[in-house]
PDBQT receptor file of N, H, CA, C and O in Angstrom, charges set to zero:
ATOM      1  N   UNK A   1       0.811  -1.180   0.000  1.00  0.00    +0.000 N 
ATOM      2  CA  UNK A   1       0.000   0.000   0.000  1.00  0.00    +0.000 C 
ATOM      3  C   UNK A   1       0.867   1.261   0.000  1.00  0.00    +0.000 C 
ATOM      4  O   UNK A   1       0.377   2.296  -0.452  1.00  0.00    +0.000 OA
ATOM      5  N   UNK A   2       2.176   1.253   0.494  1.00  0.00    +0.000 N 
ATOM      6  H   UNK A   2       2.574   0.413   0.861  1.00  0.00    +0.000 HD
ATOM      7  CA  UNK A   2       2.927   2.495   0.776  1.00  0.00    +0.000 C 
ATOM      8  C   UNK A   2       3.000   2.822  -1.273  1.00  0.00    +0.000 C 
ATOM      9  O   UNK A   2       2.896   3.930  -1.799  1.00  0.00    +0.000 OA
ATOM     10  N   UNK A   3       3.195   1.518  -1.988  1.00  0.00    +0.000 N 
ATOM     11  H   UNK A   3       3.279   0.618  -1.561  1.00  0.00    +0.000 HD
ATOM     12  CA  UNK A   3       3.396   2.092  -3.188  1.00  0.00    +0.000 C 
ATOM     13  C   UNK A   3       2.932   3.073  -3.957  1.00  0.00    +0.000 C 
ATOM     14  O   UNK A   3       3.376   4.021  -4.606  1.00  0.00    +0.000 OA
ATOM     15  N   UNK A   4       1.583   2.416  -3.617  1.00  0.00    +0.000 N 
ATOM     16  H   UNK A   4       1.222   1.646  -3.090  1.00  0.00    +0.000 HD
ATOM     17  CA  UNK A   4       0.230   3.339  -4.250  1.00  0.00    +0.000 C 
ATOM     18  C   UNK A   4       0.099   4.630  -3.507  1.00  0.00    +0.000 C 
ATOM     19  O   UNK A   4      -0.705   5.368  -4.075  1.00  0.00    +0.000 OA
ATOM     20  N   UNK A   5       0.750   5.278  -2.159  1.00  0.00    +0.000 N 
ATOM     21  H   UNK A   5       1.403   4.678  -1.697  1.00  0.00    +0.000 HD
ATOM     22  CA  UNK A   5       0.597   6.302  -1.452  1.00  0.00    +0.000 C 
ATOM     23  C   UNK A   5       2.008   7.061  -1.727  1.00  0.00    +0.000 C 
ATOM     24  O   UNK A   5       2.301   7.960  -0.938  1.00  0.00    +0.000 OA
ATOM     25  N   UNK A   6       2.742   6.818  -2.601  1.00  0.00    +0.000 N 
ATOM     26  H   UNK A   6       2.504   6.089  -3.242  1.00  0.00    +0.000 HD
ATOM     27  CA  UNK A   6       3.718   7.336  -2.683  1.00  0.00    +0.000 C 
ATOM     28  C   UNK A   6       3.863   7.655  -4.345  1.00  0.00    +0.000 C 
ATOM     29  O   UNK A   6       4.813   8.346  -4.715  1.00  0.00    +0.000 OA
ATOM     30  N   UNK A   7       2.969   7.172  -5.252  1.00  0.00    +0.000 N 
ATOM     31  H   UNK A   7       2.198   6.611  -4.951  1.00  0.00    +0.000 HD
ATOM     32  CA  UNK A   7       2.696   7.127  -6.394  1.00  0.00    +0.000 C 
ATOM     33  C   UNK A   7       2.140   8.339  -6.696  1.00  0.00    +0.000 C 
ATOM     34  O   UNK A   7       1.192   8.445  -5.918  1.00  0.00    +0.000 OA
ATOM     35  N   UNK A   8       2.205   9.506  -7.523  1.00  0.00    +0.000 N 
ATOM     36  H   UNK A   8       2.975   9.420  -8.155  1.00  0.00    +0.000 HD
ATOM     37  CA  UNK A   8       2.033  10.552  -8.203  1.00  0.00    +0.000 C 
ATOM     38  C   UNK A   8       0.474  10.000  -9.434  1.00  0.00    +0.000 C 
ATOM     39  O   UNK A   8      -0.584  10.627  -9.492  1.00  0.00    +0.000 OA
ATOM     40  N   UNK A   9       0.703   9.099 -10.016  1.00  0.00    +0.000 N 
ATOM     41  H   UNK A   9       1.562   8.590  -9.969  1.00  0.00    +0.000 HD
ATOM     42  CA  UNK A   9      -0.294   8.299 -10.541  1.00  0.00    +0.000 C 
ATOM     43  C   UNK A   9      -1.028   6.784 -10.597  1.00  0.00    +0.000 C 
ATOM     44  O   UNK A   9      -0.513   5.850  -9.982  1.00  0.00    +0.000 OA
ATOM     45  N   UNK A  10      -2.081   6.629 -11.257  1.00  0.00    +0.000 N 
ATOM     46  H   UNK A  10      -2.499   7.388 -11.757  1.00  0.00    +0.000 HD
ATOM     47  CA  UNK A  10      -2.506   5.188 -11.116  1.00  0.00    +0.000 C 
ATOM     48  C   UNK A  10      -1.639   4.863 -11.619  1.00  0.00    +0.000 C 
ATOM     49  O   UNK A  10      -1.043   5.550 -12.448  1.00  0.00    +0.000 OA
ATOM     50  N   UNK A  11      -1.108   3.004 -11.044  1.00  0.00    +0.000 N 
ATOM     51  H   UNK A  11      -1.593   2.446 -10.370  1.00  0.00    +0.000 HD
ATOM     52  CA  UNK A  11      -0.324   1.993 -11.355  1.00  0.00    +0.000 C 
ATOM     53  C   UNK A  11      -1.000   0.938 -12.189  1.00  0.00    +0.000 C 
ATOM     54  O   UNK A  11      -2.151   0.530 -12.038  1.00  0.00    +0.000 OA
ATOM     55  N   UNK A  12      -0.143   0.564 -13.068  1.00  0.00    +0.000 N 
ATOM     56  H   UNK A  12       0.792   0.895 -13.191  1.00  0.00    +0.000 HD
ATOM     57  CA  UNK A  12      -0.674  -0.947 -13.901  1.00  0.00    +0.000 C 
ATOM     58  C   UNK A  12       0.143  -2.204 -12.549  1.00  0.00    +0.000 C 
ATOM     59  O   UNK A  12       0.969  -1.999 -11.660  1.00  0.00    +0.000 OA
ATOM     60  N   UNK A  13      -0.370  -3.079 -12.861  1.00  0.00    +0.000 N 
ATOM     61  H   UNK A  13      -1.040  -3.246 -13.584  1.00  0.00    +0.000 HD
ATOM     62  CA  UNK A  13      -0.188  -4.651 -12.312  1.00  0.00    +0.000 C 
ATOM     63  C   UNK A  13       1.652  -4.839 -12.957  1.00  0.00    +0.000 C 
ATOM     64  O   UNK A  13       2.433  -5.546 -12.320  1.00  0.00    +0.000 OA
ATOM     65  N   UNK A  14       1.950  -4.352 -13.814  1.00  0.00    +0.000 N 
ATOM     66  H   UNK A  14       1.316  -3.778 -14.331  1.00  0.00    +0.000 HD
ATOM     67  CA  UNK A  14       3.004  -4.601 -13.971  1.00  0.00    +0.000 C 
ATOM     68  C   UNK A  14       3.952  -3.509 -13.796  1.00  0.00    +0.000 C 
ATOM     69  O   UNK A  14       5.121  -3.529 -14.180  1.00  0.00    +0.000 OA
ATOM     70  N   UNK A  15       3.301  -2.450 -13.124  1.00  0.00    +0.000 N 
ATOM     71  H   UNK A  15       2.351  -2.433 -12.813  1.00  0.00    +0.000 HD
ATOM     72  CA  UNK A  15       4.656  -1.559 -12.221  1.00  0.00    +0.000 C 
ATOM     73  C   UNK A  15       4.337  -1.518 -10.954  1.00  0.00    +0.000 C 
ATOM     74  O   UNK A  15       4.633  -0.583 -10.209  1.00  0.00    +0.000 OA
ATOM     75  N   UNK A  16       3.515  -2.850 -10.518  1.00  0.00    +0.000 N 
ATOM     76  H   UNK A  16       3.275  -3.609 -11.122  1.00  0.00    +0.000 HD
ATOM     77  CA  UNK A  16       3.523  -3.148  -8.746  1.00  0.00    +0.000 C 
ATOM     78  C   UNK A  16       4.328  -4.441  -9.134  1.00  0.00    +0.000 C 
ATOM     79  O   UNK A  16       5.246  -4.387  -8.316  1.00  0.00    +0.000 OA
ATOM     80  N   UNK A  17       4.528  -5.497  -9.839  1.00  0.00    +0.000 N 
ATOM     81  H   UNK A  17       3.783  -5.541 -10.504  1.00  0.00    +0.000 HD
ATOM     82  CA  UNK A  17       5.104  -6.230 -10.026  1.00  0.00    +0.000 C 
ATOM     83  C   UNK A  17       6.746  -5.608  -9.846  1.00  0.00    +0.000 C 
ATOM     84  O   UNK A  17       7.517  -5.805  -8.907  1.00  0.00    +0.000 OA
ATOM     85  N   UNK A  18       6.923  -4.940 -10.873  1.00  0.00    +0.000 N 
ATOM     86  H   UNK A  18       6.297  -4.779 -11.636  1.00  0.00    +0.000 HD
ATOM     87  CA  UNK A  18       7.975  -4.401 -10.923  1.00  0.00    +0.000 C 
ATOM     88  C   UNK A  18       8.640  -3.805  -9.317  1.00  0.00    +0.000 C 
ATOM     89  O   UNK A  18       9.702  -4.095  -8.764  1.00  0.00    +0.000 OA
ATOM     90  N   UNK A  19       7.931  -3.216  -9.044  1.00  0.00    +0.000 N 
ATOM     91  H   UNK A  19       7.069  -2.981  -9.493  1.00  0.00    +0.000 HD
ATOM     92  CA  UNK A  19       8.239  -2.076  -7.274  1.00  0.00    +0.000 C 
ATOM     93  C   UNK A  19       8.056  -3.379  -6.400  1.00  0.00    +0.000 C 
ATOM     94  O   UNK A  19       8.239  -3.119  -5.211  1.00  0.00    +0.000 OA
ATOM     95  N   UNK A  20       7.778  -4.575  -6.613  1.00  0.00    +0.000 N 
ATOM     96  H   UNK A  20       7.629  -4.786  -7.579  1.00  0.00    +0.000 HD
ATOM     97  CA  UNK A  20       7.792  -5.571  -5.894  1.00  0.00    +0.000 C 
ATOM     98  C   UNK A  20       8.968  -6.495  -5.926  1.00  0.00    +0.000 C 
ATOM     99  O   UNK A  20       8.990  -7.540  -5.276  1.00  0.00    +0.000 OA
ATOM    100  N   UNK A  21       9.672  -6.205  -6.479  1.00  0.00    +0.000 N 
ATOM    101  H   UNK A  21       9.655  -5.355  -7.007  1.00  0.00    +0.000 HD
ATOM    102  CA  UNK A  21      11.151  -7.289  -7.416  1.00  0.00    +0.000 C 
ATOM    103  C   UNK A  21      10.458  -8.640  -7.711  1.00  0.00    +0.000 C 
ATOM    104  O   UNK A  21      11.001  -9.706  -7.422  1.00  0.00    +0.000 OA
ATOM    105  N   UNK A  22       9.244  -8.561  -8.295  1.00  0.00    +0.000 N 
ATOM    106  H   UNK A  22       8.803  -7.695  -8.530  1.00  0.00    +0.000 HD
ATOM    107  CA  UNK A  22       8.871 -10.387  -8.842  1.00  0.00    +0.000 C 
ATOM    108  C   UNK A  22       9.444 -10.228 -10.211  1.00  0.00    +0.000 C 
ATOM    109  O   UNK A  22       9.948  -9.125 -10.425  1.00  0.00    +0.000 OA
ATOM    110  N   UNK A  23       9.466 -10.898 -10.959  1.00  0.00    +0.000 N 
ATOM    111  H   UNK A  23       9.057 -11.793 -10.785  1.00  0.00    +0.000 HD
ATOM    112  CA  UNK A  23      10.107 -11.305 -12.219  1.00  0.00    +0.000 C 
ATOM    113  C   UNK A  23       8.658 -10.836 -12.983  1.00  0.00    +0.000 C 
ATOM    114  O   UNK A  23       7.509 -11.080 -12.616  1.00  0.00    +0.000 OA
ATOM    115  N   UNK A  24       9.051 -10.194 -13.990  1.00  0.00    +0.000 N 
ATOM    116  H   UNK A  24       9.985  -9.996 -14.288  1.00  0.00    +0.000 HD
ATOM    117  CA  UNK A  24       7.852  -9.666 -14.793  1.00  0.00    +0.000 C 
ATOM    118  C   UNK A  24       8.048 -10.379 -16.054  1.00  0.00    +0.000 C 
ATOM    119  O   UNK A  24       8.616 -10.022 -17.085  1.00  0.00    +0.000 OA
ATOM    120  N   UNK A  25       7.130 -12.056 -15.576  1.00  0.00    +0.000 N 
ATOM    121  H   UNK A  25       6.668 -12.346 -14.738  1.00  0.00    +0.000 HD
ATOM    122  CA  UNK A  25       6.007 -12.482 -16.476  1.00  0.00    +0.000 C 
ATOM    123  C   UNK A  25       4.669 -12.923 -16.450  1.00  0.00    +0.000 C 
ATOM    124  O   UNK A  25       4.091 -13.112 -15.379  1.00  0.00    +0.000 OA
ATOM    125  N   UNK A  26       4.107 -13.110 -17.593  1.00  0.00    +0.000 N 
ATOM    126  H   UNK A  26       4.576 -12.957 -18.463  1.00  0.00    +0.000 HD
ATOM    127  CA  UNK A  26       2.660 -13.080 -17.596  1.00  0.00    +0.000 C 
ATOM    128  C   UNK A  26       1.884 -13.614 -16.267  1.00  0.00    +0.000 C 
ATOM    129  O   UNK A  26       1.205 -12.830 -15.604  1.00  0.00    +0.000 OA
ATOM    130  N   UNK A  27       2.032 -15.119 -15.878  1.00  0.00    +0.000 N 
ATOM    131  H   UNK A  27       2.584 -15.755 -16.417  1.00  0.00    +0.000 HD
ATOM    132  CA  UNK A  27       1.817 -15.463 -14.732  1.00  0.00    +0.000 C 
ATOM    133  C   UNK A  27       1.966 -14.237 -13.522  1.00  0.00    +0.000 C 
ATOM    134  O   UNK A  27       0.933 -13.983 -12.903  1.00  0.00    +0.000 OA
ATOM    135  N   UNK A  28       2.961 -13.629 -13.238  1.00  0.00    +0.000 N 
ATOM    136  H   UNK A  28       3.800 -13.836 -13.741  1.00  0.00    +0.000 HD
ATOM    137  CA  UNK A  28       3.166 -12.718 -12.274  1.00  0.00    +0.000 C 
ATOM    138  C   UNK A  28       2.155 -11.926 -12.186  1.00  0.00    +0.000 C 
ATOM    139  O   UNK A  28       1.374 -11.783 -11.245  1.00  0.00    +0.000 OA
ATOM    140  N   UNK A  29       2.198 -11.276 -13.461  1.00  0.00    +0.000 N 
ATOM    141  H   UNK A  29       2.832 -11.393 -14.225  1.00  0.00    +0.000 HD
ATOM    142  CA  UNK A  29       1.476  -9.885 -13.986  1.00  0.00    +0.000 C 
ATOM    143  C   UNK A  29      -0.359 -10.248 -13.413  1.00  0.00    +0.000 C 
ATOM    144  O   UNK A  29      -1.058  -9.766 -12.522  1.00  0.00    +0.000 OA
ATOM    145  N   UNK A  30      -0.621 -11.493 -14.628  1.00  0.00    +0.000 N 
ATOM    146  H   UNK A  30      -0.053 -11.884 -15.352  1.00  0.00    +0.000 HD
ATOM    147  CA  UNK A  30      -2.416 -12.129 -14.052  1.00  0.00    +0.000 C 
ATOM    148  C   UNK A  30      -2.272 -11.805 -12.893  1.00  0.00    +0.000 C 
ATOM    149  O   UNK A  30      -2.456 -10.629 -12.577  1.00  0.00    +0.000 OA
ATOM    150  N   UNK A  31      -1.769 -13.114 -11.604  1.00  0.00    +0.000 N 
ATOM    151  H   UNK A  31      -1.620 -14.069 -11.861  1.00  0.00    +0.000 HD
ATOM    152  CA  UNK A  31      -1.806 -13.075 -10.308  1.00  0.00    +0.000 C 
ATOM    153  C   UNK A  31      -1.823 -11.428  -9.984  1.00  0.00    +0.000 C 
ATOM    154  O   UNK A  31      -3.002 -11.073  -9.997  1.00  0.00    +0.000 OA
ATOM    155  N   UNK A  32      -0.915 -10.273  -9.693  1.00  0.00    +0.000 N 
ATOM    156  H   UNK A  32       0.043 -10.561  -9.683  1.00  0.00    +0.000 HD
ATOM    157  CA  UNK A  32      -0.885  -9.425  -9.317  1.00  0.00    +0.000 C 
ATOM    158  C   UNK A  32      -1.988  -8.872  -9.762  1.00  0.00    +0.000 C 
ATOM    159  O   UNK A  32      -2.486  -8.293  -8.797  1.00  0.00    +0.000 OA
ATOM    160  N   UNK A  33      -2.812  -8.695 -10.927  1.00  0.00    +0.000 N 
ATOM    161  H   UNK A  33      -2.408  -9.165 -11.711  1.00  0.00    +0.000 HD
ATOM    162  CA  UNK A  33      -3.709  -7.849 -11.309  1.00  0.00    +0.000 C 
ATOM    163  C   UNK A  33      -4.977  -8.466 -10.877  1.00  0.00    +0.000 C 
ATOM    164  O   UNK A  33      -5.927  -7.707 -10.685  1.00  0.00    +0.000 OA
ATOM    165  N   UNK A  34      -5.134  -9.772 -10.691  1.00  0.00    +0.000 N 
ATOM    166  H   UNK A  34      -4.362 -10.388 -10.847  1.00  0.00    +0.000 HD
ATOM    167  CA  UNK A  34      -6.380 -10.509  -9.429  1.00  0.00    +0.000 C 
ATOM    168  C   UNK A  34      -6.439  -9.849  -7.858  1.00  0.00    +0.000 C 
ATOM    169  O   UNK A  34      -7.420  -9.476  -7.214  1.00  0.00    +0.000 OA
ATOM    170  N   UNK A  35      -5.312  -9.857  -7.581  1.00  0.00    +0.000 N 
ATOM    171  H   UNK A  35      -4.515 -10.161  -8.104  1.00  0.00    +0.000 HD
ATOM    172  CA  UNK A  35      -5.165  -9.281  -6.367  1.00  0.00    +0.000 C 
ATOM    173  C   UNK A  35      -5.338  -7.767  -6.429  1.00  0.00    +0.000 C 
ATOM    174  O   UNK A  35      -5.914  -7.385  -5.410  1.00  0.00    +0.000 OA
ATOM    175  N   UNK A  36      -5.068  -6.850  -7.196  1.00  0.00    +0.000 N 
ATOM    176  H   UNK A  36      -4.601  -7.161  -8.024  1.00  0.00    +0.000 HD
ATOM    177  CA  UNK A  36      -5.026  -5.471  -7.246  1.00  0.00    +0.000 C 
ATOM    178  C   UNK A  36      -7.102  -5.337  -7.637  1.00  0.00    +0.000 C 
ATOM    179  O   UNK A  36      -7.655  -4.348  -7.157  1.00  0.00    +0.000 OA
ATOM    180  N   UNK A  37      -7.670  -5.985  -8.163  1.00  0.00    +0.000 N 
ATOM    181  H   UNK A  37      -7.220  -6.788  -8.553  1.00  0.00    +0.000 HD
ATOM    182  CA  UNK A  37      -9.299  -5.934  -8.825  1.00  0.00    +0.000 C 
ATOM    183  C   UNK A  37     -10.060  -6.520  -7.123  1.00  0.00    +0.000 C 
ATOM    184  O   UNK A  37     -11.144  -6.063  -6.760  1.00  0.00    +0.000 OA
ATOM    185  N   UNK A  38      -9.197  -7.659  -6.175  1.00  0.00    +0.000 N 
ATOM    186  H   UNK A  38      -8.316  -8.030  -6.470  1.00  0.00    +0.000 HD
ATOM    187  CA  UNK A  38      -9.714  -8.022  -4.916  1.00  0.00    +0.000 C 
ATOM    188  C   UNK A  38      -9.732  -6.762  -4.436  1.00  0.00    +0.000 C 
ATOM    189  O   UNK A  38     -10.834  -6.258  -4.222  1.00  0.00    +0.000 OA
ATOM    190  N   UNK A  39      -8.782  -6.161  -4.228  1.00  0.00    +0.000 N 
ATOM    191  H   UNK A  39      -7.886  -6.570  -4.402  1.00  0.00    +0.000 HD
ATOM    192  CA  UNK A  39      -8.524  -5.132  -2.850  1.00  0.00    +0.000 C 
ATOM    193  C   UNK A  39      -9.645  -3.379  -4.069  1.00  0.00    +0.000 C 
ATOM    194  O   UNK A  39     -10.029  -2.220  -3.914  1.00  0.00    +0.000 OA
ATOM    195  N   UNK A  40      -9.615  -4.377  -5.008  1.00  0.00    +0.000 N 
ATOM    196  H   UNK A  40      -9.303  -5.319  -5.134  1.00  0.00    +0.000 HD
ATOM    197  CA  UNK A  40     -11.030  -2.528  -5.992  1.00  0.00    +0.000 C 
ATOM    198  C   UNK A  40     -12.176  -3.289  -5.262  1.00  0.00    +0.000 C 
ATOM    199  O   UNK A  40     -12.607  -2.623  -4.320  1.00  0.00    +0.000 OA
ATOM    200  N   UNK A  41     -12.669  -4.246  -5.389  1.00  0.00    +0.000 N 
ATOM    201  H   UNK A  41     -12.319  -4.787  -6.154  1.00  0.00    +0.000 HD
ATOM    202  CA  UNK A  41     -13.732  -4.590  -4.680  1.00  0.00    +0.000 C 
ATOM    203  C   UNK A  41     -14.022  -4.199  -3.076  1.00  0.00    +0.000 C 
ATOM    204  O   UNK A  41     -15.038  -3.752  -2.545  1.00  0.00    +0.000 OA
ATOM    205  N   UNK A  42     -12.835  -4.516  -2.575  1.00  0.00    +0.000 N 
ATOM    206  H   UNK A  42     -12.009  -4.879  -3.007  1.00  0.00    +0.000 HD
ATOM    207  CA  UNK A  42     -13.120  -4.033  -0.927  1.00  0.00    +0.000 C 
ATOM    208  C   UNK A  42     -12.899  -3.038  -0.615  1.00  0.00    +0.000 C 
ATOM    209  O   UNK A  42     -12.533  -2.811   0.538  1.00  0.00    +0.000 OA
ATOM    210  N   UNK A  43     -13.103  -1.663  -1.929  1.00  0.00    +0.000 N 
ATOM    211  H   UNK A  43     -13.400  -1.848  -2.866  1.00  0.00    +0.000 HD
ATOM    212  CA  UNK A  43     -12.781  -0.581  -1.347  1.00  0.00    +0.000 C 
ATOM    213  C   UNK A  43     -11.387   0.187  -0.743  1.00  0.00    +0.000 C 
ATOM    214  O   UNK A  43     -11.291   1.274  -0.174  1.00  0.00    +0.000 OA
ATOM    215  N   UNK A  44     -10.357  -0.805  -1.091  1.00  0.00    +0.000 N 
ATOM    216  H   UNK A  44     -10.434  -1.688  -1.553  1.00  0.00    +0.000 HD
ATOM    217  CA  UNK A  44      -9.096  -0.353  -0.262  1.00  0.00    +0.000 C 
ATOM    218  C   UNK A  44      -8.474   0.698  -1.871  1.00  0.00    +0.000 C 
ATOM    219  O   UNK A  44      -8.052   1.854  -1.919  1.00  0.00    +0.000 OA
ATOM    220  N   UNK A  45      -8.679  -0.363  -3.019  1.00  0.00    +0.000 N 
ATOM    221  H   UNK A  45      -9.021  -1.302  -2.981  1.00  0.00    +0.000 HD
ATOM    222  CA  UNK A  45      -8.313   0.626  -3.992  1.00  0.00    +0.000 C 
ATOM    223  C   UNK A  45      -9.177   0.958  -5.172  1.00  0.00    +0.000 C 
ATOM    224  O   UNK A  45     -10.144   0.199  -5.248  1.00  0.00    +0.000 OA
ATOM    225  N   UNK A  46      -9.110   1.948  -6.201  1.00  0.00    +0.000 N 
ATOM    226  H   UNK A  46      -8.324   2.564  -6.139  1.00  0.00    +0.000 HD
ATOM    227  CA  UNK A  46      -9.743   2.199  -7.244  1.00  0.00    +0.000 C 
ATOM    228  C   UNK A  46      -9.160   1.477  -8.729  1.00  0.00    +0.000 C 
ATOM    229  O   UNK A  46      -8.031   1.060  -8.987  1.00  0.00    +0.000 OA
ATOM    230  N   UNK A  47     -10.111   1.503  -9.380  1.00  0.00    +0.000 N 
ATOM    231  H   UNK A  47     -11.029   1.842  -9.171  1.00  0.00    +0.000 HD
ATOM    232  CA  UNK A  47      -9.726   1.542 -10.556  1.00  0.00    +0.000 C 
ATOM    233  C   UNK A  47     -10.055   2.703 -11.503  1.00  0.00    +0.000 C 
ATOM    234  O   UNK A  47     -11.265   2.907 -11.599  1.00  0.00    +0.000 OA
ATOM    235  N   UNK A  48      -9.493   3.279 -12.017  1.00  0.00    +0.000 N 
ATOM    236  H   UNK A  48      -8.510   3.113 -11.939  1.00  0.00    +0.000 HD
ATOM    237  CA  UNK A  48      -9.702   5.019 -12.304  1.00  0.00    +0.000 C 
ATOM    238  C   UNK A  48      -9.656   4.577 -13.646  1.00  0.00    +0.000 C 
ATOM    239  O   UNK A  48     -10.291   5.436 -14.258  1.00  0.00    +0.000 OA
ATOM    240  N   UNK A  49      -9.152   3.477 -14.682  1.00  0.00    +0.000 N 
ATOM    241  H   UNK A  49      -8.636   2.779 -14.185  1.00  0.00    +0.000 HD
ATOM    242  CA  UNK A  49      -9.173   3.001 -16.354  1.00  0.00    +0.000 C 
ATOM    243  C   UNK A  49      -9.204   1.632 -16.166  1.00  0.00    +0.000 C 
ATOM    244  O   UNK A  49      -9.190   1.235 -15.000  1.00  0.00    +0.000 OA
ATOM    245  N   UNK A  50      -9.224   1.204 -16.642  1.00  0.00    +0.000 N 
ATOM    246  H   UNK A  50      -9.235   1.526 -17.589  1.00  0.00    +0.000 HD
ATOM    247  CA  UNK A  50      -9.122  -0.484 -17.131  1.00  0.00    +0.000 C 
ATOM    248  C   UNK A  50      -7.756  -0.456 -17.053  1.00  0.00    +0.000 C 
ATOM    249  O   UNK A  50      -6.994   0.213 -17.751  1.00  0.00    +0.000 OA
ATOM    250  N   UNK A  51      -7.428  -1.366 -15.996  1.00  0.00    +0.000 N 
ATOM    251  H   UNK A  51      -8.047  -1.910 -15.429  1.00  0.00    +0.000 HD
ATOM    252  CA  UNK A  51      -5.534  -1.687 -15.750  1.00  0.00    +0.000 C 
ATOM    253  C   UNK A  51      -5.214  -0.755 -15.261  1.00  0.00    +0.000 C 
ATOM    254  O   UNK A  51      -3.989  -0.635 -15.248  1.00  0.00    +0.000 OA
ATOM    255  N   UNK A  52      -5.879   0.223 -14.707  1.00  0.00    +0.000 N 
ATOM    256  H   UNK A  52      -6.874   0.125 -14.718  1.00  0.00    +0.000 HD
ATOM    257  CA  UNK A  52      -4.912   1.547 -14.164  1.00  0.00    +0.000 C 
ATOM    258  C   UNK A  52      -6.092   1.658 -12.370  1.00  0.00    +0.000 C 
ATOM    259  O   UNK A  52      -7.292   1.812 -12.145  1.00  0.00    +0.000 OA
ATOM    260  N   UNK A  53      -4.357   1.398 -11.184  1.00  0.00    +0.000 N 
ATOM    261  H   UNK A  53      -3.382   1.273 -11.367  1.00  0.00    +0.000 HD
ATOM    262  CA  UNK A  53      -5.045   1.319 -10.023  1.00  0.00    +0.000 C 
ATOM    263  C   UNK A  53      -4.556   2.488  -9.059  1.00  0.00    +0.000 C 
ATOM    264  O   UNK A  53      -3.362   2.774  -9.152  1.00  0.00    +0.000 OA
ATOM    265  N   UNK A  54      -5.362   3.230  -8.105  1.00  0.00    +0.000 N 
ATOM    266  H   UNK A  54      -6.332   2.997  -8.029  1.00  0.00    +0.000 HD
ATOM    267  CA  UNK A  54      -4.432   3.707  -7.379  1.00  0.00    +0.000 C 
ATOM    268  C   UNK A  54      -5.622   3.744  -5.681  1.00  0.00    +0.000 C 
ATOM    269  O   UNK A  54      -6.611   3.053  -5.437  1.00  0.00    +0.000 OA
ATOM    270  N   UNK A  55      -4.948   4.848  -4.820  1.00  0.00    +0.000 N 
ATOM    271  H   UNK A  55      -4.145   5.409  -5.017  1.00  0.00    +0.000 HD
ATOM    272  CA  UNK A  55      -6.025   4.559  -3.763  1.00  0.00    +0.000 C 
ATOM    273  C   UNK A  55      -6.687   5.907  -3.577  1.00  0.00    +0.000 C 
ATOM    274  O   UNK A  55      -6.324   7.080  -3.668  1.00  0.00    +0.000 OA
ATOM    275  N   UNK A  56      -7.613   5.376  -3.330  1.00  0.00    +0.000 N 
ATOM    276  H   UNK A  56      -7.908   4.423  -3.256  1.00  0.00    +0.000 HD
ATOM    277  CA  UNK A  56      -8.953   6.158  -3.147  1.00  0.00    +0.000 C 
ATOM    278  C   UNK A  56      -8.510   7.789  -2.260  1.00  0.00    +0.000 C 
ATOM    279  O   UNK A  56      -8.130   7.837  -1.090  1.00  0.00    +0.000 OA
ATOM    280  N   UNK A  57      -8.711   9.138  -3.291  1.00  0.00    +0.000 N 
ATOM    281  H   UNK A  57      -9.020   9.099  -4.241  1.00  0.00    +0.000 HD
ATOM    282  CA  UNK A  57      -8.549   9.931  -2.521  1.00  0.00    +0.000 C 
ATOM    283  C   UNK A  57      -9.564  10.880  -1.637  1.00  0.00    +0.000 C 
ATOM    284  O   UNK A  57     -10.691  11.119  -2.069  1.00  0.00    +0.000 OA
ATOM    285  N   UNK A  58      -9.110  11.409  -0.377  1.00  0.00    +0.000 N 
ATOM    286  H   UNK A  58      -8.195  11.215  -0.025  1.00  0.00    +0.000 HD
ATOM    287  CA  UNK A  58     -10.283  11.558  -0.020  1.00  0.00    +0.000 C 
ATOM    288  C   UNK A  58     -10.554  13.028  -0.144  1.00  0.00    +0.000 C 
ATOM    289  O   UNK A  58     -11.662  13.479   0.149  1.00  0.00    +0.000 OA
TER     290      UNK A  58
């Protein structure tokens, strides 16, 4: 979460991958972008485009 609060803009799944040191491939990328659409559902983050995430400002 510090990523997305330290982020100037929404993030794709593959520059939290990246700020995460996982190896950026496809597998990675899916998984991370399941998890980034979980936490749009519970309100912790937005989705502001299709593939583009950041957190909710207030």
């Amino acid at each position: 979460m510090a990523l997305f609060a330290a982020a100037d803009a929404a993030l794709r799944a593959r520059q939290v991958c990246e700020a995460m040191d996982l190896k950026v491939a496809p597998n990675n990328i899916n998984n991370t972008r399941l998890k980034l659409k979980r936490l749009t559902e519970r309100g912790i983050l937005v989705e502001t485009e299709q593939g583009f995430f950041t957190q909710p400002r207030p």
